[in-house]
C-alpha positions in Angstrom: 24.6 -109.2 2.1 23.2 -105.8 1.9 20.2 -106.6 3.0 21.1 -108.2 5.7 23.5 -105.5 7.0 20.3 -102.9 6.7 18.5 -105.7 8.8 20.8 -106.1 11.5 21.8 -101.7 11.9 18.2 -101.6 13.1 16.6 -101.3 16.1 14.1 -103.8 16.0 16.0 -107.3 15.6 18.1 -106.1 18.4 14.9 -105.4 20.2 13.6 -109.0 19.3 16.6 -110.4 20.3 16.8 -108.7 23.6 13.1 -109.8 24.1 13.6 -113.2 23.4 16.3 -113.6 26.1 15.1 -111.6 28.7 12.2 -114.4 28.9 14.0 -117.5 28.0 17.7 -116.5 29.4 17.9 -116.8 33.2 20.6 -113.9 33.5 18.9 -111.0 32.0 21.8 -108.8 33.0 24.6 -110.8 31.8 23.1 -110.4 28.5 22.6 -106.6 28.5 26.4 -106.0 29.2 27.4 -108.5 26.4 25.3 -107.5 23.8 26.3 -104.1 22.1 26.8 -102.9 18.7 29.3 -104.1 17.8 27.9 -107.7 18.3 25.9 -107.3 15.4 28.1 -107.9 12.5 28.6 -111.6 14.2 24.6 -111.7 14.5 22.6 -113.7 11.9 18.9 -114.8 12.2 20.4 -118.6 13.1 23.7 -117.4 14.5 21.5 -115.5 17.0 19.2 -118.6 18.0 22.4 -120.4 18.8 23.6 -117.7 20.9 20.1 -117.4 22.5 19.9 -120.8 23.5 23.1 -121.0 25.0 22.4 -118.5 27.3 19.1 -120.1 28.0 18.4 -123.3 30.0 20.5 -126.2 29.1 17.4 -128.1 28.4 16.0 -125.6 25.5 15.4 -127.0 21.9 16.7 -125.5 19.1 13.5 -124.1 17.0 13.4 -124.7 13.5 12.3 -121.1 11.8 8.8 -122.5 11.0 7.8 -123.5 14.5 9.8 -120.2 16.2 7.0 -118.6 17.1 5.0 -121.5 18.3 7.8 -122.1 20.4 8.1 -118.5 21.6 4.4 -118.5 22.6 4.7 -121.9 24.8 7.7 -119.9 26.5 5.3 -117.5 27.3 7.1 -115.1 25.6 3.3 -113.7 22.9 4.1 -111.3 20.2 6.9 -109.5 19.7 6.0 -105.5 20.6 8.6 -103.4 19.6 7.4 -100.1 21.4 8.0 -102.4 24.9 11.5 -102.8 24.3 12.7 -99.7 21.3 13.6 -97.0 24.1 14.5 -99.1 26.6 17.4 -100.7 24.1 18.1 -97.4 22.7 18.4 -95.2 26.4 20.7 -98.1 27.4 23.2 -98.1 24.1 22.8 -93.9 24.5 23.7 -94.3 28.2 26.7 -96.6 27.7 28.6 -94.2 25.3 28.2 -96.5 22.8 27.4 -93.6 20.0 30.8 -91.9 20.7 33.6 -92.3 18.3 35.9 -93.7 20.8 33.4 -96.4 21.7 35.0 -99.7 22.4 37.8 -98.5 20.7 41.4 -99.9 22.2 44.5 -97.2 22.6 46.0 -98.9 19.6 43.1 -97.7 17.7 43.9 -94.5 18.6 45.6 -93.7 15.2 42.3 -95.1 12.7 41.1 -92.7 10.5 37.2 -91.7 11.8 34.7 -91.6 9.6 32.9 -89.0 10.0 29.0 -88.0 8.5 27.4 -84.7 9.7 23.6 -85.3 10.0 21.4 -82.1 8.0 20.3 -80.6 11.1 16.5 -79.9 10.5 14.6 -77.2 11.7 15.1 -76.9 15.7 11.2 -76.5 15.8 10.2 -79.0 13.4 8.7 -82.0 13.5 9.5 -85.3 12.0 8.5 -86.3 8.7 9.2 -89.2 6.1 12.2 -87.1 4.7 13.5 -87.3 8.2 12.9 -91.1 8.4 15.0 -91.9 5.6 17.9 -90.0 6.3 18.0 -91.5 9.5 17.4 -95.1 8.0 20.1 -94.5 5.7 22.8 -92.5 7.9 22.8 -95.1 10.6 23.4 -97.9 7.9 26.8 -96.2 7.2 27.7 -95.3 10.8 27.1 -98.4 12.4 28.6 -100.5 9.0 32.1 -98.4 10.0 31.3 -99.2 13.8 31.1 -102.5 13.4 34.5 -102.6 11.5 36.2 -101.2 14.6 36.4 -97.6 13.2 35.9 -94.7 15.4 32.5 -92.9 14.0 31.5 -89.2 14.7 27.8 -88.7 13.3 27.2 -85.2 14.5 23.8 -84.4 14.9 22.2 -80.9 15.1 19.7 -78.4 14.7 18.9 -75.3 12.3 17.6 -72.4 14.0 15.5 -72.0 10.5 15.1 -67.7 10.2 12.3 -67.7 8.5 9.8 -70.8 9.4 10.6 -70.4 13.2 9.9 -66.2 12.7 6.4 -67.3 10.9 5.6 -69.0 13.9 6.5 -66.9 16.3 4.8 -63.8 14.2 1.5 -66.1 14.2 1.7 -66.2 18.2 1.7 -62.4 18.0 -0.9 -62.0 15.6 -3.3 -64.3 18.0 -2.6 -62.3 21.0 -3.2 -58.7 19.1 -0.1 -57.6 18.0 3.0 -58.0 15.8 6.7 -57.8 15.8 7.3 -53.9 15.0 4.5 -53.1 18.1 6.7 -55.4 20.4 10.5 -54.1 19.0 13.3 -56.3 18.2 14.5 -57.0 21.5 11.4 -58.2 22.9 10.2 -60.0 19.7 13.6 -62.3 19.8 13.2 -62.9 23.8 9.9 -64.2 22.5 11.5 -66.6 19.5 13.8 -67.9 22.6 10.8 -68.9 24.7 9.7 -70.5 21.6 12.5 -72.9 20.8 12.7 -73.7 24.8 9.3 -74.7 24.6 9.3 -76.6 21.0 12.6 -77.1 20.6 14.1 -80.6 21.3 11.3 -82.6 19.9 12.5 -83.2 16.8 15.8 -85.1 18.4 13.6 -86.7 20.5 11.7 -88.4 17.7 15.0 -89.1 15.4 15.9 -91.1 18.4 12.6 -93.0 18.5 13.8 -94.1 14.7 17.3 -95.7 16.7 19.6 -92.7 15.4 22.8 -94.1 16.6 24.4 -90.1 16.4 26.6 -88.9 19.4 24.0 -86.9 20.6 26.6 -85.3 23.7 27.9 -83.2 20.6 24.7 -82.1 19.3 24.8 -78.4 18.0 22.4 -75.8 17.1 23.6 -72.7 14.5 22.6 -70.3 17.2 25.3 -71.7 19.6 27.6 -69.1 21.0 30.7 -70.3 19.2 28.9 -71.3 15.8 27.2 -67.5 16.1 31.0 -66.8 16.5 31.9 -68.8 13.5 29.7 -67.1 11.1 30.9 -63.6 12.1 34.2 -64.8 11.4 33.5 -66.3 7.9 31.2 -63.1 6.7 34.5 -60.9 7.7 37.0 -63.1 6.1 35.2 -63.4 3.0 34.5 -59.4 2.9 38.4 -59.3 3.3 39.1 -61.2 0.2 36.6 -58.7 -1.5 34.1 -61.9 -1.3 31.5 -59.8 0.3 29.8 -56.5 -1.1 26.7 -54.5 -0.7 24.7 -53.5 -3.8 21.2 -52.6 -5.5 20.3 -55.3 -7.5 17.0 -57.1 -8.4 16.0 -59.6 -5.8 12.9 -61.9 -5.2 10.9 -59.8 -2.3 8.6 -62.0 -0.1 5.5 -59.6 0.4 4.0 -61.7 3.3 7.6 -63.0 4.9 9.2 -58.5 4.1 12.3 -60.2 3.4 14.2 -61.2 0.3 14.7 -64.6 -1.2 17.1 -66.4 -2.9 16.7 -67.6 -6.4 16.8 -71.2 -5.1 13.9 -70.4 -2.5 11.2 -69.2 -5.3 9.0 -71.8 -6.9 7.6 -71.4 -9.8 3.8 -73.2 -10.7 1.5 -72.8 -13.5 -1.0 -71.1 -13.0 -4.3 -69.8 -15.3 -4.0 -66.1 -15.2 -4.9 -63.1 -17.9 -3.1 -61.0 -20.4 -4.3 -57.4 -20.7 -3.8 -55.4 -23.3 -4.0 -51.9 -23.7 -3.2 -48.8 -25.5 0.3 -46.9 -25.4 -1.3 -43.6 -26.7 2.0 -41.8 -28.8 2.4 -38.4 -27.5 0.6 -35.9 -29.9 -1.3 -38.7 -31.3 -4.2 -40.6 -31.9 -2.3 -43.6 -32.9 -0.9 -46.3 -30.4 0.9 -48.8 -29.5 -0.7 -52.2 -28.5 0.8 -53.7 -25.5 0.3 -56.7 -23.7 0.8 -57.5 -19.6 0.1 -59.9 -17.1 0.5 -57.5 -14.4 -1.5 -53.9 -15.1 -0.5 -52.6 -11.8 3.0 -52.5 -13.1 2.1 -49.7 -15.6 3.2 -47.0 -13.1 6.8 -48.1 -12.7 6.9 -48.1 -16.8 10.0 -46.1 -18.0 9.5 -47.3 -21.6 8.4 -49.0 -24.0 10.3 -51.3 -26.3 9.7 -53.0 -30.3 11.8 -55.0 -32.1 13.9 -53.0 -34.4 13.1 -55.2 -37.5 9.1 -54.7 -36.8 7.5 -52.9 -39.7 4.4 -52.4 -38.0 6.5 -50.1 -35.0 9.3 -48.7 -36.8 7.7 -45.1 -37.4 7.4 -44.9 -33.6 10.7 -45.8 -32.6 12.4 -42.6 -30.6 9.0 -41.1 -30.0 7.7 -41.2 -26.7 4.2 -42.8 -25.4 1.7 -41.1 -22.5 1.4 -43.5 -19.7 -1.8 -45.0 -18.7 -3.6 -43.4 -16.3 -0.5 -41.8 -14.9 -0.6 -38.3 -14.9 0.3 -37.2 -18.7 4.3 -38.6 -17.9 5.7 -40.0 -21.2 8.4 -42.9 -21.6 10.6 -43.5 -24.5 10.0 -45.8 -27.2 12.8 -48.3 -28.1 14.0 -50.8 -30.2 15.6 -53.9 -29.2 16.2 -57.3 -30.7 15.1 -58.8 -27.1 11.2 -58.1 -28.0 9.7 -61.0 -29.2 7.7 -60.2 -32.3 5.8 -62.6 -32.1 4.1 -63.2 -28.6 1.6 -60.8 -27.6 1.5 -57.7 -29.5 5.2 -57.3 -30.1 5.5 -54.3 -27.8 6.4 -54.6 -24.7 6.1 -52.5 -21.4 9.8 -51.9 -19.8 9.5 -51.6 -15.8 13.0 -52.0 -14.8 11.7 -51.5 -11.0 9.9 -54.5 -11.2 11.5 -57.7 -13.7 14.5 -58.9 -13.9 14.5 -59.0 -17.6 13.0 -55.2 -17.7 16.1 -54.7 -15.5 18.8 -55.6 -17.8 17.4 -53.4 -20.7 16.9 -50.9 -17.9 20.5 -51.0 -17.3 21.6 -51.3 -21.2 19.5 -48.0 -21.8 20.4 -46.0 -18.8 16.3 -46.0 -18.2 15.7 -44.5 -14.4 14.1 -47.0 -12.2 11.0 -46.9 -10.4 9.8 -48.2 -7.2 6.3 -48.3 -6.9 5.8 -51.3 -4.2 6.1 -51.2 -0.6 7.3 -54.2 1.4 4.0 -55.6 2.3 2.7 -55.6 -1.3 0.9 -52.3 -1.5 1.6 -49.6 -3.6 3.5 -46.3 -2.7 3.3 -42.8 -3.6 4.8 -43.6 -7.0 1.8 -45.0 -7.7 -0.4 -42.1 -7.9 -4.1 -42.5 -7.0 -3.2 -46.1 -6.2 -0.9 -45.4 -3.1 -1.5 -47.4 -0.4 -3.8 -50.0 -2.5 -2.6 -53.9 -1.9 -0.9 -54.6 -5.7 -3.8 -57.1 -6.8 -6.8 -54.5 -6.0 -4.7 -52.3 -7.6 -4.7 -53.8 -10.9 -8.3 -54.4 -10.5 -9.0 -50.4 -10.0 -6.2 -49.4 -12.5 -7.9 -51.6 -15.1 -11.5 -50.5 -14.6 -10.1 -46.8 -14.9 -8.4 -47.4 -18.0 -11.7 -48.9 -19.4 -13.4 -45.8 -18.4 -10.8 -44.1 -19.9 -11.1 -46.0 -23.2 -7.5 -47.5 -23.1 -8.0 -51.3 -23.2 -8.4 -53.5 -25.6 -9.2 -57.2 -25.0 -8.8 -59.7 -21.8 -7.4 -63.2 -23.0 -7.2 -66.4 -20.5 -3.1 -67.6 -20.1 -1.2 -69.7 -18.1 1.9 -68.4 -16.5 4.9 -69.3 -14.2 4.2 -67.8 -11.3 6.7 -67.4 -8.9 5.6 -68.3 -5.3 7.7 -67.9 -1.6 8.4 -71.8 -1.0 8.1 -70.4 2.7 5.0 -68.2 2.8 3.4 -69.3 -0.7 2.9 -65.3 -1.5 3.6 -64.5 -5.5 6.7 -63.1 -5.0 7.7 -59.2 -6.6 10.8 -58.6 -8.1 12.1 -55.1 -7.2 15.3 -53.7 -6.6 16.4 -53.2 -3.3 20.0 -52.5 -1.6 21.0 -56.1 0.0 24.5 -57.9 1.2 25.8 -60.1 -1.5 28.1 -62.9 -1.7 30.7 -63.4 -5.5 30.1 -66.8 -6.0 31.7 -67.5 -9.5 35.3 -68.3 -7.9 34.6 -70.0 -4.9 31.9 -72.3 -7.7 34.7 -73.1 -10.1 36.3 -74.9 -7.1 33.4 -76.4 -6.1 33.4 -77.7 -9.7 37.1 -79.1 -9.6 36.6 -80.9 -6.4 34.0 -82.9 -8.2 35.6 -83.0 -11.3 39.5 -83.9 -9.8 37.5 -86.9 -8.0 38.3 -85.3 -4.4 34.6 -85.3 -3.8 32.3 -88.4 -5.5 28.6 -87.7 -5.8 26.3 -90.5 -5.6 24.3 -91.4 -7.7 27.0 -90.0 -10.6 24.1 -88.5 -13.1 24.1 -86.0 -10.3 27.5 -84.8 -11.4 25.8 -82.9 -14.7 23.4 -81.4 -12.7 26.3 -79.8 -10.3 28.3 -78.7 -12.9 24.7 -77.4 -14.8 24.0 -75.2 -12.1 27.4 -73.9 -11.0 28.8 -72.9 -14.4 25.6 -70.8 -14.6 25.3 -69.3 -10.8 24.5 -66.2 -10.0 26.0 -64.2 -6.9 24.4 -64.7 -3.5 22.4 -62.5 -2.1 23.1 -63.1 1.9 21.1 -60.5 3.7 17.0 -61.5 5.0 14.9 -59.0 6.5 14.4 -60.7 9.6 15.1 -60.4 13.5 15.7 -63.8 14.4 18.7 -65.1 12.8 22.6 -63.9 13.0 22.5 -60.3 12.6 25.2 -59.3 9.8 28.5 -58.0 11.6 28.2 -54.5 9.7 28.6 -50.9 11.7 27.3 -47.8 10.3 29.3 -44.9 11.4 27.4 -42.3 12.1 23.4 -41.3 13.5 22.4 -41.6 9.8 23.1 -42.7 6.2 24.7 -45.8 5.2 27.7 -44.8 2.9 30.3 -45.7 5.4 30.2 -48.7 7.0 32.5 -51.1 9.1 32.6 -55.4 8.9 34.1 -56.5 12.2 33.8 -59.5 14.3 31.9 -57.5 17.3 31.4 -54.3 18.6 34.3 -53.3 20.2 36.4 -54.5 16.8 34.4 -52.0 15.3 34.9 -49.0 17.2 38.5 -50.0 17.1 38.8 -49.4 13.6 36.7 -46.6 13.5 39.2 -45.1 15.8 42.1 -46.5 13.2 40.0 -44.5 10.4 40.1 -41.3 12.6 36.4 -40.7 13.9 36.6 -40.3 17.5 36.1 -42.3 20.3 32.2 -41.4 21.3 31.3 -41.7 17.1 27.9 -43.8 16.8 28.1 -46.9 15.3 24.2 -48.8 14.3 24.7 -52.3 13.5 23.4 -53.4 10.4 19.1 -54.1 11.4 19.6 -57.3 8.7 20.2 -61.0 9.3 22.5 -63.7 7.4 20.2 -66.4 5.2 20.1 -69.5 7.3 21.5 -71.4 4.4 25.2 -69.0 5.1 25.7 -70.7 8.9 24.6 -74.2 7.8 27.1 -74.0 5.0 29.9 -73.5 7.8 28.2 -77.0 9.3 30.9 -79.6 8.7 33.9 -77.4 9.8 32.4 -74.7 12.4 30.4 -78.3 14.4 33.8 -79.2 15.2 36.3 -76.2 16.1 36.4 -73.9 12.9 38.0 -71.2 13.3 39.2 -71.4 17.1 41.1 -74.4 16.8 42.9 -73.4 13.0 46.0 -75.4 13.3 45.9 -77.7 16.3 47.3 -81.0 16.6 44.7 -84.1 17.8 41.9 -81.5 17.9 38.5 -82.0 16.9 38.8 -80.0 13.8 42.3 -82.2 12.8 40.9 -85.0 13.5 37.3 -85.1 12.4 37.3 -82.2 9.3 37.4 -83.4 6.7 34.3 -85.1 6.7 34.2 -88.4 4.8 30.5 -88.5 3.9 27.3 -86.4 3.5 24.1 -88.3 3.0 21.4 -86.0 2.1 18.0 -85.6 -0.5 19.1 -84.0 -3.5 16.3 -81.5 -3.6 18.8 -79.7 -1.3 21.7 -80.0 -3.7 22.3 -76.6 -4.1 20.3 -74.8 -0.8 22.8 -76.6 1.1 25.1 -78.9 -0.3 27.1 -76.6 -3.2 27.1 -74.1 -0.4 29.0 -76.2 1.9 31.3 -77.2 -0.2 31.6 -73.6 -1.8 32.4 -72.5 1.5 34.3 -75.2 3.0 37.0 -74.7 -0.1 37.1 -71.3 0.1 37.3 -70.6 4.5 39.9 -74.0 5.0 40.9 -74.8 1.5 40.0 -78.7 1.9 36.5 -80.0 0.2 34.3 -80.7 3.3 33.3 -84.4 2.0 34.8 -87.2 0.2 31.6 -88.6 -0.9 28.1 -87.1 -1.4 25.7 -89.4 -1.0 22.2 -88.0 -2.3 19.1 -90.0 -1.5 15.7 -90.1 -3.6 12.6 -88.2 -2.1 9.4 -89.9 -0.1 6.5 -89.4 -2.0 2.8 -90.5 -1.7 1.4 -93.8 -2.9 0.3 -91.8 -6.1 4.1 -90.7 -7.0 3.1 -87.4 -5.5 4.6 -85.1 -3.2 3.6 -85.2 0.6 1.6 -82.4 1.7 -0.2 -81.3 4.8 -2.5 -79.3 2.8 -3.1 -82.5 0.2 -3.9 -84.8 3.4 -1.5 -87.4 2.1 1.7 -87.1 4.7 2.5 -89.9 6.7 3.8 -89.6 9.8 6.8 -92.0 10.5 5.6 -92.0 14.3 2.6 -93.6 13.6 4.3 -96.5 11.5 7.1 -96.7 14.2 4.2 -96.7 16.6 2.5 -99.6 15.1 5.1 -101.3 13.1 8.2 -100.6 14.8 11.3 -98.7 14.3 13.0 -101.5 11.7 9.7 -101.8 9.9 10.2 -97.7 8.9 13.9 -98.1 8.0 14.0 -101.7 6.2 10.9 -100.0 4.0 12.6 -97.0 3.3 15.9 -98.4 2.5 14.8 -100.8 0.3 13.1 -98.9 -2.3 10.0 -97.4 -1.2 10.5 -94.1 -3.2 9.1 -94.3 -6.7 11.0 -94.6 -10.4 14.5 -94.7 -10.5 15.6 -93.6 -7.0 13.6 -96.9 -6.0 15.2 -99.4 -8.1 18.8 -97.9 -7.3 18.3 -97.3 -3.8 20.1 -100.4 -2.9 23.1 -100.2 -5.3 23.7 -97.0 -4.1 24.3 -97.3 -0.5 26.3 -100.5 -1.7 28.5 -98.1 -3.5 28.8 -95.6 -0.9 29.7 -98.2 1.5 32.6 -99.2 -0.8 33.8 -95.8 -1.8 34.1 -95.1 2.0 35.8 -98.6 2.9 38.4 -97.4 0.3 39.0 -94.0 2.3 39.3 -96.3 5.4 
């Protein structure tokens, strides 16, 4: 039965359908206005010849299946194209409102529950991929299974305005003409990102409607829309008024390449063959040392001490001494004890650069060590750096460790593998340093996140996924909101005042700022700077399923779109973006309109290549669905992809699980 149902929500039966009557049927018209989609749950491979034939001449044979297309051919009907019929079909259901949730829907249906399923709005510049073709496959099973039944169905679809992959483009375009963002300004660089998504945007729609996306495409959003801009003002000032929102130094992942930090989530880590280095900690008034071991020498200028474990032997005598810095001037550091030092990798002493790790950090803060900064945001070292100011951090290492051969202070270079932590936009190693950012408290808004799930009020399919939610929630870490971008909503912040930024103002606009800043008693001329940083992308698209349709304007009001179409019953998505997008949403949803924004999460497996790997444009083994649609048709794609073409266990479950999604869903009916 499943099957079937995937078979007949595609594009291309209909389109074989349509074909075969328009050359056998001698009113090619009369058809078109019959047929529509909600035909198709009466439609069977048989049940259709029968219909077919009726509408054909009086005199035409019924074909038996094995002589159909025999029979087709001496009609003069040849082979079945779908790219002759696929967009003619699909502009004429698009055309005839038949997407809309009140399609074909009579005024006593006025009362049905919708069912409603947000589509993950990609990248507005994008361009299709597998991943795309899957969700498509899978979302237009469920809509058109609730059509069908008579149900009203809102599929929203939509578009990310993507901060950071549509800035790289856009900073590429510079580049190739001669210039860059901070020789053009802000104001010039974002008319330039605008020209961009005029010119690329829209072809990503374009080609989820060559897959036969049945979404109600007159709604269709993008998270740069005036009232969705308006939206996330809102939000970031309500949640600063609940004491939500805060601005700290802290620690963050710093994209040299991208100047912006990263959250935890968008930081891969690979391993990779690198070196460990170790050298001598001269003790001050001393020939001895300590032995110390590092991955990263050009981190030995940020040192502010170093650290043994308290139950060494070997270290004890040196403990609450101090130790001469390599190569950096005669400044000395502490040496301290610490049951975090592992004794036994490396050497058992460790460098601390609390400017620079996260674990460094902590002690840092434990010990009341000073911090230092000795990385710009390109990579390069500063001033702090002595002799190596201004040196990019790898040639620095290279120059710091030849001088500290000269200067007799190494010891041995060993081969080792390492996580290394990598932009998952740029690819860059990432630095960890500490840098003033916009945060967001996530550990109360997360334990309702975990109660929706765990009271029932929101399923995730497949279940295992439930551990994983609770894994990664119980053990989350605040958000850090703020990017370093232009392009992106600009965080609603006013500095009062031509300089410093101790006193600040979170308003909706402007003009609510200077309002307040009247209430607080500076006068009426006093100068207000908006805050230069922009909101992570991932903050607007978790206001998706409420802000799409009315949050906050429409709060409260009967038969609008918000009342009738928020909640949304399902969200069908991968589940590498379970917590990117999908916590988020929920975290948010809960905490801005105190109702979980989905009765069912529905996560799918990933596409991967033939070997089991992932897809990658720099491997050469992505596919592009366009060519398979191209050549195979729309209902080739989908049929594929719905039935298991994803390897392991997503593949052998694929099936079951939109079954069960389909039935948790007929229950919410």
């Amino acid at each position: 039965m499943v099957t079937a149902l995937f078979c007949l929500s595609t594009t291309l039966t209909t389109g074989a359908h349509a074909a075969f009557i328009r050359h056998s049927a001698s009113k090619t018209a009369a058809f078109t206005h019959k047929i529509s989609i909600l035909d198709r749950a009466t439609l069977s491979s048989s049940g259709f010849r029968r219909r077919a034939s009726t509408l054909a001449s009086s005199t035409a044979v019924e074909p038996k299946p094995s002589n159909y297309d025999v029979i087709n051919k001496e009609r003069g009907l040849g082979t079945y194209t779908p790219s002759d019929f696929e967009r003619e079909i699909y502009s004429w259901w698009e055309d005839s409102g038949c997407f809309k949730p009140d399609a074909k829907q009579k005024p006593s249906d006025d009362e049905k529950k919708p069912y409603v399923l947000p589509m993950p709005p990609p990248n507005v510049t994008g361009r299709l991929h597998m991943g795309h073709a899957i969700f498509v496959a899978l979302q237009d099973v469920l809509a058109r299974f609730h059509r069908m039944r008579g149900r009203p169905v809102l599929w929203l679809p939509g578009t990310d305005h993507a901060g950071i992959a549509t800035q790289l483009q856009v900073e590429k375009l510079l580049i190739s003409e001669g210039t860059t963002r901070e020789e053009v300004g802000r104001e010039e660089f974002l008319e330039r990102v605008w020209e961009y998504k005029a010119e690329q945007g829209g072809h990503i729609t374009r080609q989820l409607r060559s897959l036969g996306a049945s979404a109600d495409w007159s709604r269709e959003r993008f998270t740069m829309d005036k009232d969705l801009s308006e939206a996330v003002s809102e939000a970031f000032v309500r949640l600063h008024k609940k004491g939500l929102v805060y601005r700290g130094e802290y620690m963050v992942n710093w994209a040299p390449l991208l100047k912006t930090a990263v959250s935890d989530l968008e930081v891969e880590y690979s391993e990779e063959e690198g070196k460990l280095y170790y050298f001598k900690y001269m003790i001050e008034g001393s020939d001895e040392y300590l032995p110390v071991a590092t991955t990263r020498p050009e981190t030995i200028m940020g040192d502010t001490a170093v650290c043994v474990h308290p139950e060494d032997k070997r270290y004890k005598n040196f403990v609450g001494k101090h130790a001469v810095v390599p190569m950096g001037g005669g400044r000395t550091v502490p040496i301290i004890a610490d049951d975090y030092v592992d004794m036994e990798f490396g050497t058992g002493a460790l460098k601390i650069t609390p400017g620079h790790d996260p674990n460094d950090y902590a002690i840092g803060k434990k010990y009341d060590l000073p911090i230092i900064n000795i990385m710009n945001k390109d990579g390069s070292l500063n001033s702090n750096a002595g002799k190596y100011d201004a040196l990019d951090r790898f040639d620095a290492r290279e120059k710091l460790w030849k001088d500290m051969e000269d200067a007799e202070l190494t010891l041995k270079v060993d081969p080792h593998t390492q996580r290394v932590p990598r932009s998952q936009r740029g690819g860059e190693v990432i630095e960890p340093l500490v840098s003033s950012q916009w945060f967001v408290k996530t550990e109360g808004m997360a334990a309702k996140a975990l109660k929706a799930v765990e009271d029932g009020d929101t399923k995730i399919v497949p279940q295992r996924f439930d551990k994983i939610w609770n894994n990664w929630l119980t053990d989350i870490h605040d958000w850090c909101v703020s990017r370093q971008l232009w392009w992106g909503h600009r965080i609603p912040v006013w500095y009062v005042g031509e300089t410093g930024e101790s006193e600040y103002i979170v308003a909706r606009n402007e003009e609510e700022a200077r309002e307040e800043a009247k209430e607080k008693g500076f006068p009426d001329d006093v100068v207000l700077r908006q805050e230069e940083d922009v909101l992570d992308t991932w903050f607007s698209s978790g206001l998706w399923p409420f802000a799409t349709v009315g949050w906050p304007f429409n709060e409260g009001v009967e038969k609008s779109d918000l009342a009738r179409f928020y909640p949304a019953t399902c969200l069908e998505t991968g589940y590498d973006i379970l917590f990117f997008w999908v916590a988020r949403m929920v975290m948010m949803g809960l905490e801005l309109t105190g109702e979980t924004p989905f009765s069912v999460i529905y996560l799918h497996g990933l596409v991967r290549a033939a070997d089991g790997s992932k897809m990658s444009k720099t491997k050469g083994n992505v596919v592009d669905p366009l060519d398979t649609v191209a050549e195979y048709g729309a209902d080739s794609l989908r049929y594929s992809l719905v039935t298991g073409v994803t390897p392991g266990q997503v593949s052998r479950c694929m099936v079951c699980c939109v079954t069960l999604v389909l039935r948790l869903t007929l229950d919410l009916s």
